[in-house]
C-alpha positions, 0 to 999 in steps of 0.5 A: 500500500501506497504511503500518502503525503499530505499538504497541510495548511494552518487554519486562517483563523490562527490565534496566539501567533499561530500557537493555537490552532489546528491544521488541515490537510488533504489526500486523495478522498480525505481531509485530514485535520490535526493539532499545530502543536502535535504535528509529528505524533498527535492524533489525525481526524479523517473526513471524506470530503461529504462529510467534511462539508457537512461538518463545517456547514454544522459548525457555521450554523452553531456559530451563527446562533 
């Protein structure tokens, strides 16, 4: 099985110098989201990108209250 490399972005919403924030990244057919402080043995989520547009519109309708 092929190893994939993601490329991964700092959220824009970055606080703290960028300290506290999370990263995201992508593969083919996932999005991968991380903790900037843990990058090389912390936890990765996986979303399919369905999924991942189905959280993030959750998460600007929760926002919007």
């Amino acid at each position: 099985m092929e190893r994939l490399t993601p490329t991964w972005r700092k959220s824009s919403y970055s606080g703290n110098g960028g300290a506290n924030c999370v990263e995201a990244g992508t593969v083919p057919g996932a999005i991968l989201i991380r903790d900037t402080k843990h990058t090389g043995r912390g936890p990765v989520l996986c979303f399919t990108p369905a999924a991942f547009a189905d959280f993030t519109i959750r998460l600007r309708e929760d926002t919007a209250l």
